[in-house]
C-alpha positions as a LaTeX table, in Angstrom:
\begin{tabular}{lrrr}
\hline
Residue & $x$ (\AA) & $y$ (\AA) & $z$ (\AA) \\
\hline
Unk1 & 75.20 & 28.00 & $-34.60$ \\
Unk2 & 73.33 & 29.43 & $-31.50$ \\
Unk3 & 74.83 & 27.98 & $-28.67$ \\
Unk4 & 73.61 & 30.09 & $-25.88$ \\
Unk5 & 71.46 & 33.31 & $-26.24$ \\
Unk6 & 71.50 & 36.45 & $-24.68$ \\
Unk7 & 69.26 & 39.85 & $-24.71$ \\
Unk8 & 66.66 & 41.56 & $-23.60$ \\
Unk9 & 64.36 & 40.47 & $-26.50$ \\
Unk10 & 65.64 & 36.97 & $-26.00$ \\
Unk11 & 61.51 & 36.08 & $-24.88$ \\
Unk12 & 60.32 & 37.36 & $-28.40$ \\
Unk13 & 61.71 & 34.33 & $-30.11$ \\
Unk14 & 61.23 & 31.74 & $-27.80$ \\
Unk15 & 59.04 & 28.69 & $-28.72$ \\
Unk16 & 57.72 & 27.58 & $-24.98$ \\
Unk17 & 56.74 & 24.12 & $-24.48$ \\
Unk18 & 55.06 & 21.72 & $-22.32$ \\
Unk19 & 57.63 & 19.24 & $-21.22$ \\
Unk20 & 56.73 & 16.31 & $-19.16$ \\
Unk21 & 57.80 & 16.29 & $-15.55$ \\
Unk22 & 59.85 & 19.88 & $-16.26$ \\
Unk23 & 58.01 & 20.84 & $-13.15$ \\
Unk24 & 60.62 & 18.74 & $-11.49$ \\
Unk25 & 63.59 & 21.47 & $-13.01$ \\
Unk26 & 61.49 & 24.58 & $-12.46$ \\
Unk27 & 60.87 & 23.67 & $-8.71$ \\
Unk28 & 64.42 & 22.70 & $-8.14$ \\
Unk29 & 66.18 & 25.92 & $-9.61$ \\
Unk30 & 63.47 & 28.06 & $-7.74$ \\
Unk31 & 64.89 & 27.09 & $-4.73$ \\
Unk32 & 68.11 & 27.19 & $-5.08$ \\
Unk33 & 67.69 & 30.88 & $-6.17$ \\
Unk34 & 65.70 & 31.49 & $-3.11$ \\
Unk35 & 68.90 & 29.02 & $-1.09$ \\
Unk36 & 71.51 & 31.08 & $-3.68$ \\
Unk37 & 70.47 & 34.94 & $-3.81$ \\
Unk38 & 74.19 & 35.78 & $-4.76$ \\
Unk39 & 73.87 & 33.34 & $-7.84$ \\
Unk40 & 70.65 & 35.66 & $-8.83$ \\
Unk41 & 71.76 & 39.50 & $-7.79$ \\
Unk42 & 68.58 & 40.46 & $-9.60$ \\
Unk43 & 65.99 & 37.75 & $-9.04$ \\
Unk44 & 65.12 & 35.00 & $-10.64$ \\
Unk45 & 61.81 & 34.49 & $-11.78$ \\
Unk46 & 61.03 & 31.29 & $-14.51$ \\
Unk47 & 62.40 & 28.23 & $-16.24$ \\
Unk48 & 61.09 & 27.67 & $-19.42$ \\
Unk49 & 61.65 & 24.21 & $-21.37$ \\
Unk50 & 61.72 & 25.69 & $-25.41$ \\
Unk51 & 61.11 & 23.91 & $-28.65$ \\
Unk52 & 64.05 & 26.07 & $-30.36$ \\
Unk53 & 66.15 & 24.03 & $-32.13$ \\
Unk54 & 68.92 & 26.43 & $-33.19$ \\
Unk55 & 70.41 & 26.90 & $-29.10$ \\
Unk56 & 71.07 & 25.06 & $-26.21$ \\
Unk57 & 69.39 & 27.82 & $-23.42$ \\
Unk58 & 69.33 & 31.28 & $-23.10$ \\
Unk59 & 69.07 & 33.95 & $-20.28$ \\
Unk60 & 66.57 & 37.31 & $-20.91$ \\
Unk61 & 67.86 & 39.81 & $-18.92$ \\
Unk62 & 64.92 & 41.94 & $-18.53$ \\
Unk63 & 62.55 & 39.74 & $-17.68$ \\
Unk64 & 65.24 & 37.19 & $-15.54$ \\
Unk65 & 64.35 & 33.79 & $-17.34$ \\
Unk66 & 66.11 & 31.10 & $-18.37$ \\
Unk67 & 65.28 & 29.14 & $-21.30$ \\
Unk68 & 66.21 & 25.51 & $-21.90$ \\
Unk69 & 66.22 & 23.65 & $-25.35$ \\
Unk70 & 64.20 & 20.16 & $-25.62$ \\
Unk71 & 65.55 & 20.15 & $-29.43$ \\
Unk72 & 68.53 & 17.61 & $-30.50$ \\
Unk73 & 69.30 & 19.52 & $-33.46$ \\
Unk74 & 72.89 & 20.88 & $-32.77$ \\
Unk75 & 73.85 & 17.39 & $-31.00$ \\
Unk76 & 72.55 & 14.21 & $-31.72$ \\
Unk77 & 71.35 & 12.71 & $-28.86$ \\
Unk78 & 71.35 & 15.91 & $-26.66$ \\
Unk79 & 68.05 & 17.40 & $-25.62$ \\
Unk80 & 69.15 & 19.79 & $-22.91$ \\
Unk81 & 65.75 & 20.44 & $-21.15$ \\
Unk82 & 65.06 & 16.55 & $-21.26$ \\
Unk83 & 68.99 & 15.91 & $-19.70$ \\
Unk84 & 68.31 & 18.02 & $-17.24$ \\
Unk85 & 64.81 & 16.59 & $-16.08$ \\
Unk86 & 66.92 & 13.17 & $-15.64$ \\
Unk87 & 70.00 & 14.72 & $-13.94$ \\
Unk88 & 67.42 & 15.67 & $-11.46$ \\
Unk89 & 65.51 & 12.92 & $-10.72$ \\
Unk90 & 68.44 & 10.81 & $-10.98$ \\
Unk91 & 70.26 & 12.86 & $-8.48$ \\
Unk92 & 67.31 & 12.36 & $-6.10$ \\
Unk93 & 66.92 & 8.73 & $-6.74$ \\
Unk94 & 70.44 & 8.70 & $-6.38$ \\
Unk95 & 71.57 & 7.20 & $-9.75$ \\
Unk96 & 74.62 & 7.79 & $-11.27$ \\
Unk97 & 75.06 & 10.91 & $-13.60$ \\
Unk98 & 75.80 & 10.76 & $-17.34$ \\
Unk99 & 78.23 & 12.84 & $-19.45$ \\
Unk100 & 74.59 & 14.46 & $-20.92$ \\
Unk101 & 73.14 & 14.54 & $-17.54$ \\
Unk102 & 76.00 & 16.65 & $-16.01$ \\
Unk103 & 76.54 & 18.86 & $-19.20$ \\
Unk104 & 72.78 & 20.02 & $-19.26$ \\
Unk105 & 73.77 & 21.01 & $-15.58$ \\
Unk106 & 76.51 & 22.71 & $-16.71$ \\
Unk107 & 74.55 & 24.52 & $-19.79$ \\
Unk108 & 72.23 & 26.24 & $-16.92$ \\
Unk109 & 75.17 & 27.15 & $-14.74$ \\
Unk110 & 76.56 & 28.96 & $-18.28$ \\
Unk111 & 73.45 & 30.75 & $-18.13$ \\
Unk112 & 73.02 & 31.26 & $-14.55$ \\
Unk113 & 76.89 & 33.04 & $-14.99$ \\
Unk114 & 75.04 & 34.95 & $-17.39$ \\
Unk115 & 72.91 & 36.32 & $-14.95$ \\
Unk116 & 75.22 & 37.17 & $-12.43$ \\
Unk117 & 76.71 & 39.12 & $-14.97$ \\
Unk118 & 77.27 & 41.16 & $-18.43$ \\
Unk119 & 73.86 & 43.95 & $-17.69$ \\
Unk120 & 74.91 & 46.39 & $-19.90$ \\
Unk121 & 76.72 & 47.08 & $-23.45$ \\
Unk122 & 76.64 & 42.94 & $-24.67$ \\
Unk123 & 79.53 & 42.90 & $-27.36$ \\
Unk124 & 78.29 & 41.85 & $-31.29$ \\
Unk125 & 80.81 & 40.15 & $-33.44$ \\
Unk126 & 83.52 & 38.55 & $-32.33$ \\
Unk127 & 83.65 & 40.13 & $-29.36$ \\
Unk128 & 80.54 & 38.60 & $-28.62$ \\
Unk129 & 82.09 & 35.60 & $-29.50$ \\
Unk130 & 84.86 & 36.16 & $-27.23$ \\
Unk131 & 82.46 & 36.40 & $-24.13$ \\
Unk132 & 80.83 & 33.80 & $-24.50$ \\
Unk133 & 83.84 & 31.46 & $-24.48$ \\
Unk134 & 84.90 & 33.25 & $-21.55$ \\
Unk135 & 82.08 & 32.57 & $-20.01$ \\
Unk136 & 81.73 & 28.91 & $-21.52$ \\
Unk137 & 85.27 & 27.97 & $-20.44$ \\
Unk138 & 84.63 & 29.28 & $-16.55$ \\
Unk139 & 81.25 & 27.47 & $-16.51$ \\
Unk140 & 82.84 & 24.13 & $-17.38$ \\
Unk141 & 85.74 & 24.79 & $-14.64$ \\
Unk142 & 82.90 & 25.83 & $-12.03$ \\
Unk143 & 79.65 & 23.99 & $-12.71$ \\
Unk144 & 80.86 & 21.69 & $-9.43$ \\
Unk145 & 79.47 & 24.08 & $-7.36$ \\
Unk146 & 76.23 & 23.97 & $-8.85$ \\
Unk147 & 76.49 & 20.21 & $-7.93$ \\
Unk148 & 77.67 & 20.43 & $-5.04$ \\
Unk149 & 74.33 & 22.81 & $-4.39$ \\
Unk150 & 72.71 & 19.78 & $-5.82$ \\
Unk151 & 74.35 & 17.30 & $-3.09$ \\
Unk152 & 76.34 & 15.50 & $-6.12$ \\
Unk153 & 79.65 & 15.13 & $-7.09$ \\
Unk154 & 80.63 & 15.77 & $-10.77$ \\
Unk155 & 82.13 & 12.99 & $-12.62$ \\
Unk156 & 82.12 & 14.03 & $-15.71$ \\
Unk157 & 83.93 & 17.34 & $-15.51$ \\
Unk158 & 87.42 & 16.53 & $-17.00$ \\
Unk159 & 85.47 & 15.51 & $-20.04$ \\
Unk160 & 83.32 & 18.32 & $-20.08$ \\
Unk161 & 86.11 & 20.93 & $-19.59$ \\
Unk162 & 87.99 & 19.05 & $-22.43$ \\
Unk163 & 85.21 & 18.12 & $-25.08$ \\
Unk164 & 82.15 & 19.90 & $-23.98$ \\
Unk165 & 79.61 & 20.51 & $-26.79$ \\
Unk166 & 79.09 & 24.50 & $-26.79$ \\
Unk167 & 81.88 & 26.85 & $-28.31$ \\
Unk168 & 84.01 & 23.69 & $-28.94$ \\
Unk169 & 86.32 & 25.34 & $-30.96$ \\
Unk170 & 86.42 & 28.56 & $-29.14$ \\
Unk171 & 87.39 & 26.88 & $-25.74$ \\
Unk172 & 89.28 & 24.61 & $-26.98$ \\
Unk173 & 91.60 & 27.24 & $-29.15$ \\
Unk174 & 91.68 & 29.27 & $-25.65$ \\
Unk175 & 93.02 & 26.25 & $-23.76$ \\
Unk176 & 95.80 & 25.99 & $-26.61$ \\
Unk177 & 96.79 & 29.99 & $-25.66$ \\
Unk178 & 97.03 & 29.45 & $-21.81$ \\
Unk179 & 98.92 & 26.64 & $-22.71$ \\
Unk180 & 101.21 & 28.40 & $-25.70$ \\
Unk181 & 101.95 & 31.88 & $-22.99$ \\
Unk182 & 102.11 & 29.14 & $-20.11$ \\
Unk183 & 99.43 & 30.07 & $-17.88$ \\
Unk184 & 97.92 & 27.54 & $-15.50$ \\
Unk185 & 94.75 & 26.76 & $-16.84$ \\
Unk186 & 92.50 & 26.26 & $-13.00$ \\
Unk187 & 94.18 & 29.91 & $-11.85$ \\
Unk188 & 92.82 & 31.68 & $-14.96$ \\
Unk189 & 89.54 & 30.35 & $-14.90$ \\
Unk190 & 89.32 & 31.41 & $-11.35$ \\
Unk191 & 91.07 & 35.03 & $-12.45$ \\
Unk192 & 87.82 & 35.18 & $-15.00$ \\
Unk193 & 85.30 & 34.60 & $-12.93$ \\
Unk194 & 85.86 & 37.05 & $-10.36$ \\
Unk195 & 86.55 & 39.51 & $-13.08$ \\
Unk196 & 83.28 & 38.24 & $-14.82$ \\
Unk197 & 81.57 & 39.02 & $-11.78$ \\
Unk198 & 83.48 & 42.70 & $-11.19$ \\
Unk199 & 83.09 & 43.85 & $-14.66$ \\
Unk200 & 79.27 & 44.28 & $-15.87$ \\
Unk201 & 80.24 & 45.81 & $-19.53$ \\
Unk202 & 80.98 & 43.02 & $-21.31$ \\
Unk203 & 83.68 & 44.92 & $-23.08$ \\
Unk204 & 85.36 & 46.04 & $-19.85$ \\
Unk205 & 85.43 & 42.05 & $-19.11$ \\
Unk206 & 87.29 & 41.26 & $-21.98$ \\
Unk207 & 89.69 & 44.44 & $-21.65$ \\
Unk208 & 90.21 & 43.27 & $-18.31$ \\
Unk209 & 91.09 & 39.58 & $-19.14$ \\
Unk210 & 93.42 & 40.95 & $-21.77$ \\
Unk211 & 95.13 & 42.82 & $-18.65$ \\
Unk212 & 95.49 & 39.93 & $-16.69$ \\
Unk213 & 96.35 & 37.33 & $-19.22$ \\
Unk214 & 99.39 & 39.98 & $-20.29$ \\
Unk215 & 100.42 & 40.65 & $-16.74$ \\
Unk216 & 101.03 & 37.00 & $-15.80$ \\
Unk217 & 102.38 & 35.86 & $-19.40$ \\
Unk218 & 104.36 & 39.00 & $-19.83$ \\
Unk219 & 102.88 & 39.08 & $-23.34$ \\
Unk220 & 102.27 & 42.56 & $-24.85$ \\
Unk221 & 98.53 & 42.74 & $-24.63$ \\
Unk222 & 98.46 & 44.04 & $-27.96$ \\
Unk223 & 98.99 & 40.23 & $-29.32$ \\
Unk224 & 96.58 & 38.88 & $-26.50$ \\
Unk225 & 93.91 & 41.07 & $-28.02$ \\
Unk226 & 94.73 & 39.82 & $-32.03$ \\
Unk227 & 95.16 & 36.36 & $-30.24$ \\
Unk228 & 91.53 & 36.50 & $-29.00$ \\
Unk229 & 90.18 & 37.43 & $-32.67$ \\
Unk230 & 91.63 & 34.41 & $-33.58$ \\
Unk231 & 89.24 & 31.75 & $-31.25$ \\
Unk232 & 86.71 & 30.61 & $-33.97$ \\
Unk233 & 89.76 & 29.24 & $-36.01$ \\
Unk234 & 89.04 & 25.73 & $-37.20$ \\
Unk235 & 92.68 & 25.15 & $-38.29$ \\
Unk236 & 96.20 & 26.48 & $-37.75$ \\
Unk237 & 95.06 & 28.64 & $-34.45$ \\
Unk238 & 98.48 & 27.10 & $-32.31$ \\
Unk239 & 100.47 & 28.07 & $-35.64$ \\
Unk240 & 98.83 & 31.52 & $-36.05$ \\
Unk241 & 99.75 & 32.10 & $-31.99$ \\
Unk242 & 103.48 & 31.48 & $-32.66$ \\
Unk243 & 103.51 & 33.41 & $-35.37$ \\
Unk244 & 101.57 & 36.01 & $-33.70$ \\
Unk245 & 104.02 & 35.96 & $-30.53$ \\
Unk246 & 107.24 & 35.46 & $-32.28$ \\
Unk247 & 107.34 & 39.07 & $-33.34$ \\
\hline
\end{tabular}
């Protein structure tokens, strides 16, 4: 499944949409940009509610748009662009945030870390993979600060960091190896998002997580790296880690 999509030909396959009241998203994230430059080092320029059903959003590089889903396809229930349309009238009417109001907030924050970020030589395969649940597992540690731009609170972010709907699995599994090489879990997501930020090529990001993941597990980085491959694992990935470190 597409969770999140990013390229430069990203606009090519998007499906835009007219979405009641998405005005009310558009004009909101335009001025935070304009509030936020450092959120946006190249610009922003468009949000785009999008009838594809196979992601959540997506971020084109080239032309600096985001794109939001309105589909309920990969969750039932969950139409990102229509979540988010609530979160932010609710947050201006001053109503109470659901678990699906904050998590659409979060799903543009993945993107918006996205932006900030990652300009040149995007990994394929499972390093790919391995970026974006980097990037996944920092956005559900640091989407706060997108509320707090919003004047809100999150209440919903335990559950989001622990069951959030994108790269499940892959987040989850990477929780379960901070955990296994006893690394505290708030320091590393704050050790990956300033590396996020000071390493464009996403391969360089992930060579430089390795780096810091061995230096303060005193793991060989060697087994980091074949730990990393292992993130998609739908079964056995705590086993496969012990097995992987015990030699």
């Amino acid at each position: 499944m597409l969770l999140s999509a990013l390229n430069s030909k990203i606009t090519e396959t998007m499906k835009i949409i007219s979405l009641p009241n998405f005005d009310v998203v558009r004009n909101k994230l335009k001025d935070i940009a304009h509030s936020n430059p450092v959120l946006f080092p190249d610009g922003f320029n468009d949000i785009h509610a999008v009838s594809n059903p196979d992601m959540f959003a997506g971020f084109d590089t080239q032309n600096r748009i985001i794109y939001v889903s309105s589909a309920e396809s990969l969750v039932k229930g969950f139409s990102p662009a229509k979540e988010l349309i609530s979160a932010i009238h609710n947050i201006q009417q001053k109503i109470p945030l659901t678990f699906n109001n904050e998590y659409a907030i979060e799903t543009v924050w993945h993107e918006i870390w996205h932006g900030r970020t990652h300009k040149s030589n995007i990994p394929i395969g499972k390093d790919r993979l391995t970026l974006e649940s980097l990037v996944q597992f920092v956005s559900r540690h640091s989407y706060n600060e997108m509320m707090a731009i919003l004047d809100y609170k999150a209440q919903h972010q335990e559950k989001i960091i622990n069951i959030g709907y994108a790269y499940q699995q892959e987040v989850s599994n990477l929780r379960a190896l901070l955990k296994e090489i006893n690394i505290n879990e708030a320091m590393m997501a704050s050790n990956i998002s300033d590396l996020l930020i000071a390493n464009e090529d996403g391969g360089a990001l992930i060579d430089a997580v390795i780096n810091d993941l061995s230096r303060h597990s005193g793991v060989d980085k060697g087994k980091i790296k074949r730990a990393l491959k292992f993130l998609a694992s739908k079964n056995g990935f705590s086993e496969k880690i012990r097995n992987l470190l015990s030699y």
